[in-house]
N, C-alpha and C positions, 0 to 999 in steps of 0.2 A: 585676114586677121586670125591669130589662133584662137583656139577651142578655149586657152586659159583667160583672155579675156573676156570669154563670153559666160554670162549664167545660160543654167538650160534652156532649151527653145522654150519649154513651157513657162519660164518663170514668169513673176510678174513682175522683175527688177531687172527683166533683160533689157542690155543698152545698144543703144545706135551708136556706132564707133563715128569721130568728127569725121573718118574719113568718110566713110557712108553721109554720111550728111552733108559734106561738100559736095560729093559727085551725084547725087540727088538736084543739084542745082543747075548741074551741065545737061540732064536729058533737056531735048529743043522744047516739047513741047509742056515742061512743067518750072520752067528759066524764069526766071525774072529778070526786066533791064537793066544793067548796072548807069545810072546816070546822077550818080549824088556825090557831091562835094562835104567834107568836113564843113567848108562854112552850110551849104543847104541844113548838115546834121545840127548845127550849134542855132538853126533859126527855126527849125522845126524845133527843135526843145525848148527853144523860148516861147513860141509859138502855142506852145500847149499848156507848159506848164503856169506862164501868166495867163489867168482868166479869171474865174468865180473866184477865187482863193483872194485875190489883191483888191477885187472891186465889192465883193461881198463878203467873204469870212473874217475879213478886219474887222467891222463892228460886232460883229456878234461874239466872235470867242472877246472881246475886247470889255464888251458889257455882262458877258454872264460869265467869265471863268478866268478872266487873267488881269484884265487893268491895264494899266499901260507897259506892263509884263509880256504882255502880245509879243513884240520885240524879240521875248526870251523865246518865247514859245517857236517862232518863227526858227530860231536858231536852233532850236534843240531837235524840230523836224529838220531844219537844211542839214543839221550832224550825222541824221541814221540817213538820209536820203545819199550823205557824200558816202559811206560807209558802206551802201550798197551798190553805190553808181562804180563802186573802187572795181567791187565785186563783179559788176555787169560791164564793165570795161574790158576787164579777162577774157569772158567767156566770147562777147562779143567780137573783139580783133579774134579770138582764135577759134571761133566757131562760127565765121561770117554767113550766118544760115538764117531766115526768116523764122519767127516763131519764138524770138525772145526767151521769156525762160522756160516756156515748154521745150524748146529746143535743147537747151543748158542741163534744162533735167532728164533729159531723152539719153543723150551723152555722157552721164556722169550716174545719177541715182538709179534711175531706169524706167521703165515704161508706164506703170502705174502712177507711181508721182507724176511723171509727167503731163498723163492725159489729166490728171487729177490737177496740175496748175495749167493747163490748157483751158480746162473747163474753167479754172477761178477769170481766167482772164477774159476768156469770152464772158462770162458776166459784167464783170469790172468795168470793160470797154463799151458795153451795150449801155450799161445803165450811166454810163460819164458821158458818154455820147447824147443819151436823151436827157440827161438833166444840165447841161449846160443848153442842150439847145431851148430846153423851157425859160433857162434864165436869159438866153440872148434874146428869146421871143419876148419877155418882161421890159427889156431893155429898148427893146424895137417900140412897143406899144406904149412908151412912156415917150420916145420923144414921137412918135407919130400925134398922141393927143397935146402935146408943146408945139404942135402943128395945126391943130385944128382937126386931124384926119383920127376917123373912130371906125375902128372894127365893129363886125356885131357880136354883142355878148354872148354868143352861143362859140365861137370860132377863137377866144380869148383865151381858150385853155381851163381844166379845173380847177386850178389855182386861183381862179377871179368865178364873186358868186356870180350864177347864173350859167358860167361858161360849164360845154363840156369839151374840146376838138379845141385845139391849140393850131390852128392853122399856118401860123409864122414857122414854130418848131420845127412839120411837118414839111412843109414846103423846103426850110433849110437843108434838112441831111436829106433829101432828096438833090438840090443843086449839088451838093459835093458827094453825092454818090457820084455823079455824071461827072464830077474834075475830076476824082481819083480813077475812074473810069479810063478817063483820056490819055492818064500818063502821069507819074513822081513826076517830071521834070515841068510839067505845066500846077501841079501843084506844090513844088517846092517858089516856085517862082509867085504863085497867087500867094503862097502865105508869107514870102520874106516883103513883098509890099506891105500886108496887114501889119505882119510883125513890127515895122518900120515905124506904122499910125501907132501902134498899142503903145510902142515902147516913148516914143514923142509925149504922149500921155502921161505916164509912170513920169517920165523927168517933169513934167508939167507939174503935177503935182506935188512932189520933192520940191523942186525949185521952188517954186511960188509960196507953197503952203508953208515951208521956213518962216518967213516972212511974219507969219499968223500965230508962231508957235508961244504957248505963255507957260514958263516955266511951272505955275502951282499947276496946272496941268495933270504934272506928273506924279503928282501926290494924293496918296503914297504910291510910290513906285508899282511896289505889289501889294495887296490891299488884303486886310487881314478875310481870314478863311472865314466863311458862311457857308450854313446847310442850306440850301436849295427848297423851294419850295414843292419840291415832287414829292420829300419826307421820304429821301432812298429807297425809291422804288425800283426793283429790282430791271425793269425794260429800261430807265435813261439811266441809273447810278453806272459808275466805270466800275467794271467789272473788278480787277484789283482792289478795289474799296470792298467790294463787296466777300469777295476772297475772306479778307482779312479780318470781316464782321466789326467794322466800323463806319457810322453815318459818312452815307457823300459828303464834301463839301466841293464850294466853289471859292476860286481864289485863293492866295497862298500861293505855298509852292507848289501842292498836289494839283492849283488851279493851271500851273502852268504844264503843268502834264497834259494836264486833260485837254487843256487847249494847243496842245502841240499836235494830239490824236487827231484835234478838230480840222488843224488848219494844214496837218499832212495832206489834204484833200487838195491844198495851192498845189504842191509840189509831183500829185500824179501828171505822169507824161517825159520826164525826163526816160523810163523804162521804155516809153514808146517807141524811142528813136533805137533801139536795141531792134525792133522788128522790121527796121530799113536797111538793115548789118549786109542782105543779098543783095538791095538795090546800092550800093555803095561801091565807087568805083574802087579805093583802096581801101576795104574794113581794116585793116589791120594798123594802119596808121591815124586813121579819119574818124574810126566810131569812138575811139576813146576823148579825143578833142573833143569830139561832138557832144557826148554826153557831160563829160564832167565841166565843158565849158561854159553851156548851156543852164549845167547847175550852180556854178560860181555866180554867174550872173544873175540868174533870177533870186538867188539868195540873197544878197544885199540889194537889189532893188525890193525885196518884201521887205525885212528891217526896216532898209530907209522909210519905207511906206509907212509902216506902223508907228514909228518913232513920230513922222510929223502929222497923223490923223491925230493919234491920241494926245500930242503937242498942242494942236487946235482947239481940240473941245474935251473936256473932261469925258471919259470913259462910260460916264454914269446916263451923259445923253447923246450917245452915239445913235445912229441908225442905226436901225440890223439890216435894212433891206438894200441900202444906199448908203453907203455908209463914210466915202471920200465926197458924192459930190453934193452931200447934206451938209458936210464940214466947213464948206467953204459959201454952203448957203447960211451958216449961221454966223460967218464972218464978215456979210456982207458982200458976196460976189458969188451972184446967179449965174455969170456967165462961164467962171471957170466950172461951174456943176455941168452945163450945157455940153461943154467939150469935153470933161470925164465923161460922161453916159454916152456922147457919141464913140469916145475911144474904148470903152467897155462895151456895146452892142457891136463894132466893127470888131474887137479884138479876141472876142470870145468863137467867132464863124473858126478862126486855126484852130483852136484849142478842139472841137467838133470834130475838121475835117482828121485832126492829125489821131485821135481816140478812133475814131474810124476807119482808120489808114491802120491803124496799129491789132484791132480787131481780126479786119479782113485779111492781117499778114498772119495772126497766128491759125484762125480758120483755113486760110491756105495749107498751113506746114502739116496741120492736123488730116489734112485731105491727101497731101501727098506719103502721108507715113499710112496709110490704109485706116486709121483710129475714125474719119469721118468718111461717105463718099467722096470716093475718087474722079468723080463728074466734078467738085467745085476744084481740082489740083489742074484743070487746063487755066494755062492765059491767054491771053487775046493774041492773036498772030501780028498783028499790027504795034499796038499800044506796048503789047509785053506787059498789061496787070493782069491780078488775079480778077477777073472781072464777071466769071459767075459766082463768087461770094459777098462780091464787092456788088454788086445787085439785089444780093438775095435780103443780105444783113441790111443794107442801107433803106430798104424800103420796109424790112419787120422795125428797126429800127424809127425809122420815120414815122409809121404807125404808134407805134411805146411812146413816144415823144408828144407824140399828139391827146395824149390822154393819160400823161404820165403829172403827177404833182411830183416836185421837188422836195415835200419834206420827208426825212429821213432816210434818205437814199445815199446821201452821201458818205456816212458813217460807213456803210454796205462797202461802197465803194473801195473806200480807205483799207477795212481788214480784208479785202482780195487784193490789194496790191501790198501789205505789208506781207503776208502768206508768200507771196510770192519772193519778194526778199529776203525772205527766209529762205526757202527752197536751192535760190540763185547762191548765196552765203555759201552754204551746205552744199553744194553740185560744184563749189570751189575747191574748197578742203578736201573733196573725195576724187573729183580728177585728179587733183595731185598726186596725190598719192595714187590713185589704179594707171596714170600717162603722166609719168613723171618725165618723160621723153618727148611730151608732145610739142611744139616749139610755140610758142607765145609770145607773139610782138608787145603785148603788155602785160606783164605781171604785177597781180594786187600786191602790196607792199605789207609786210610785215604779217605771211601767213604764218601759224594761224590762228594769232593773236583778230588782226582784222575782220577776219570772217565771223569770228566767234561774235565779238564787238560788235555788228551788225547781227547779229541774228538777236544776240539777246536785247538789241536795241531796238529792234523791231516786237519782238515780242511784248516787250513792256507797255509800246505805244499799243497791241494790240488788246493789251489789257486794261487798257485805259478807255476802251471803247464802250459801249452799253453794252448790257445781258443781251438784251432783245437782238442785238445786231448777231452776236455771235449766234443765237438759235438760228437766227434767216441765214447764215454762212453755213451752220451745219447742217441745214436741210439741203440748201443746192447741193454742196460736197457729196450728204449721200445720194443725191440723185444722179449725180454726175457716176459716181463707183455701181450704180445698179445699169446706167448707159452703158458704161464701160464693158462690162460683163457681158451685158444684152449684145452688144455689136463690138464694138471695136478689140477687143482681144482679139475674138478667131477672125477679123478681119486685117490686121496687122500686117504690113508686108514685113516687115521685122520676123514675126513669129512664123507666117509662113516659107521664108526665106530657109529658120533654122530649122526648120521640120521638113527640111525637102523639097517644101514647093512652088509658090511663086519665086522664078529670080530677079535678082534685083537689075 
């Protein structure tokens, strides 16, 4: 590649050309298997991205910020999610390289950014990893006492008085360390089963709950705006409210904002399948089905969801905790609540393995560009995973889980993967333009109108989020740039590459 493509070796926006990043793929011992099918990619995306969001974020954005507007809200996240997926479709078929949008911004922005959305997502994936598995551990613990069988209160997790070790959690992403261990191809196959039970669920539900739906229900539609009992305090008010120096409110239309921010949290995971791009026998046809198919679908299965919860029971006595299969206990049928909570405790273990899967790939990409040691960039000679970070993560991970509480994490969660959306958006518009050569088995449509469209769509929802979140996102961020500095610059095989020294 010429000199004109490259910024200086020293810069901090020097980029990894796609082709470097392809042939990064071919050395033997830092290869990844290619064994995944378009359909594996469209079940992992279902797979992750139905979990917490359809069996718990219904009630709650439903009772404190939108009504039976949930609906809307659902949509207005599935909108910036199709908007990015457009985005990450591109880069994917024509960057078929592990590492998602570190990878995308390695290639296009440059090295800074990148390690800087490396870093957001190794958080993002940690903390969505340990907070679904505390909610599947909830889920476990609720129908084991519908059984008769009682943990001891200390092993319950902090979430429940008395407890402090979450033992279910802990044991969970410990088994699915050991299947991603084994092989994609033994864990595409465990989660299109799961997937199979969750989705059987979701139609259960739909179908049935029609049935129960009572039109005043819906009334009113959206429900007029209320301040909040916090009295806009600056840690839960959305931050855009706060911008603008006028009181939070909940409900309305600014309700359905807010609760679009809330409920973007369903929709993390369709970005996951973007980090299987290496293990994919044809990226370039397969990843883009994958993802946007996976998102068609989960989109109107959430809708439909919302549409016939809030149909069921007025909005005002929703669960928060339980919130579909409270609905159908207030209609008289305990037993459809029974097979919701089984199909929410079996459907949430994909959602875990595939955030974990999705982790450990960009840890990987991060280890083969010199930005992390290059001890976790071997894979296993047999198996073909990355499987000293896929041990390392899975078991700090397991430990976080075991003594992690669920509230407010997942806000966190959400402004590291809208950030990221951003970034992917933005590393569209600027390859274009620096590889306008480069050949693209998909191209986002209507650049660069679309990209824009997504960024400033994300952005908005990111501003929709608490103060408080955004402090805890700017503290990691600068910790991650004084990392960065500490090690992975002069460790960089990029940079030593352009300086003369390591060759690639």
């Amino acid at each position: 590649m010429s000199s004109s493509t490259r910024p200086p070796s020293g810069g901090l926006f020097r980029t990894k050309t796609v082709e470097q990043s392809i042939q990064d793929t071919e050395e033997p011992e830092h290869a990844l298997k290619k064994s995944l099918s378009a359909w594996d990619l469209t079940v992992f995306g279902v797979g992750v991205i139905i979990g917490t969001g359809i069996f718990v974020l219904t009630g709650k954005v439903a009772k404190e910020n939108a009504g039976p507007a949930t609906a809307l809200a659902f949509v207005a996240a599935g909108i910036v999610c199709a908007l990015a997926a457009l985005c990450y479709a591109e880069f994917a078929s024509t960057v078929p390289v592990a590492g998602s949008a570190y990878t995308f911004a390695y290639a296009s922005i440059g090295e800074l950014p990148a390690w800087i959305i490396g870093w957001d997502l190794v958080l993002e994936f940690a903390l969505g990893t340990a907070v679904v598995a505390v909610g599947w551990s909830g889920y476990v613990r609720s129908l084991m006492d519908n059984a008769g069988w009682h943990l001891p209160t200390a092993l319950e997790g902090p979430d429940v008085p008395g407890g402090s070790f979450d033992i279910l959690a802990f044991i969970l992403v410990l088994v699915l360390t050991v299947i991603l261990v084994l092989g994609m191809k033994l864990s595409a196959r465990f989660t299109a089963l799961v997937v199979a039970i969750k989705v059987t669920v979701v139609m259960i539900v739909i179908v049935a709950g029609l049935f129960f739906v009572v039109g005043d229900n819906y009334k009113p539609f959206i429900p007029d705006p209320v301040t909040p009992e916090t009295g806009g305090a600056w840690e839960t008010a959305p931050l855009v409210q706060l911008m603008f120096g006028y009181e939070p409110t909940n409900f309305g239309v600014m309700g359905i904002f807010t609760a679009a921010s809330v409920v973007f949290f369903a929709f993390i995971g369709f970005d996951v399948v973007a980090t299987a791009a290496e293990e994919t026998k044809l990226p370039q046809r397969d990843m883009p089905r994958g993802i946007l198919g996976s998102l068609l679908i989960c989109t109107f299965l959430y809708v439909a969801v919302a549409l016939v919860v809030t149909g069921m029971q007025h909005y005002t006595e929703l669960s928060v905790s339980a919130p579909l299969a409270d609905a159908f206990k207030s209609v008289g049928h305990p037993v459809y609540a029974g097979v919701i909570s089984f199909g929410a405790a079996v459907g949430l273990t994909t959602v875990c393995l595939i955030l974990l899967l999705g982790q450990t790939r960009v840890f990987f990409a991060m280890s083969r560009d010199g930005l992390l040691p290059r001890f976790f960039a071997i894979t296993h000679p047999k198996f073909g995973t990355p499987y000293r970070p896929t041990i390392l993560l899975g078991v700090v991970i397991a430990i976080v889980a075991g003594f992690t509480s669920i509230n407010e994490l997942a806000t966190l969660v959400n402004i590291g993967t809208l950030f990221a959306f951003v970034v992917v958006a933005a590393g569209v518009l600027v390859l274009r333009r620096t590889r306008p050569d480069l050949p693209r088995a998909f191209r986002t449509p209507w650049v660069p109108v679309l990209p824009i469209l997504s960024i400033a769509a994300s952005l908005w929802l990111m501003l929709n989020l608490p103060g408080e979140t955004w402090l805890r996102f700017g503290v990691w961020m600068v910790l991650g740039v004084i990392v960065y500095f500490l090690y992975g610059r002069s460790r960089s095989r990029l940079g030593r590459e352009l300086s003369g020294g390591e060759p690639r």
